[in-house]
Every structure is written in C-alpha cells, then in structure tokens.
N, C-alpha and C positions, 0 to 999 in steps of 0.2 A: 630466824631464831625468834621462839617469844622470850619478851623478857616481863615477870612484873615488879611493878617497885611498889615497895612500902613507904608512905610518906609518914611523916612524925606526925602530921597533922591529923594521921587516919585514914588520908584518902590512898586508893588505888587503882593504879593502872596499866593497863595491859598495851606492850609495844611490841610490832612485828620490827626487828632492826636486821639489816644488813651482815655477815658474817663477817665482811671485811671490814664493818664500822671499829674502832678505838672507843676500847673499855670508858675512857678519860673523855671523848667525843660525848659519847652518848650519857655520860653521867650529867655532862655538863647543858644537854639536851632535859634530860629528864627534871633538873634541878630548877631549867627556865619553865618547866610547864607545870612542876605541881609542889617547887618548893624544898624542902629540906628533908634528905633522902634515910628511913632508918631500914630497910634491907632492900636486897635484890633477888628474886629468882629465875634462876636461868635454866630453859626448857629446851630439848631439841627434841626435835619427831623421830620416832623409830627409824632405826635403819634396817633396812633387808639384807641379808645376807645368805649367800646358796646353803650353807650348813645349817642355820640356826635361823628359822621361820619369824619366829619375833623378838624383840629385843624391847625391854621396858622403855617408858619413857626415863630418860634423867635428869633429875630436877637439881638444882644445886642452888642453896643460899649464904650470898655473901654481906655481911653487915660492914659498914664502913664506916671506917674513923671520921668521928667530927672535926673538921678542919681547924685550925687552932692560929 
C-alpha cells in the first residue's frame, strides 16, 4: 500500500508499507523519520474484477490528533 504523509514542517513523503503493518507501528515509523505528522493519505491500486474492468484508485485522508 502507498501511504503519504503530510508533515507540519511541509515536508512530504511517500512510503510503500506492508498491509499487515499496525496503523500505530507505522505512524510511529513515519514520526522517527520526518517528524510531526499533519495528515495521512492512504492509496491502494486498482483491483480487477470479472464484472467490472476498472475500478478507480481510493485515496482516503486521515488527519490526526495532536497528542496531548
């Protein structure tokens, strides 16, 4: 799965992560390498399906509470 994160700082970057990785694992991955997280977007690749030729990509963004 790609995932990209938005850091506070401005910067951005693109990770290929595991599907079996932990939402919490990998936040805590992304957090050591670029810093203080203001969203996330989450992409999967098209699936194939016998009925239905293409299927869009699905992007979804999560913004997350600053820790307190």
């Amino acid at each position: 799965m790609k995932i990209l994160v938005h850091f506070k700082s401005g910067f951005k970057q693109t990770f290929i992560v595991p599907k079996c990785m932990l939402a919490l694992e990998f936040r805590n991955i992304a957090r050591e390498i670029g810093g203080n997280i203001e969203s996330i977007e989450f992409s999967s690749p098209p699936r194939r399906q016998s009925n239905i030729p293409t299927v869009e990509l699905r992007t979804g963004v999560l913004r997350l509470p600053d820790k307190r």
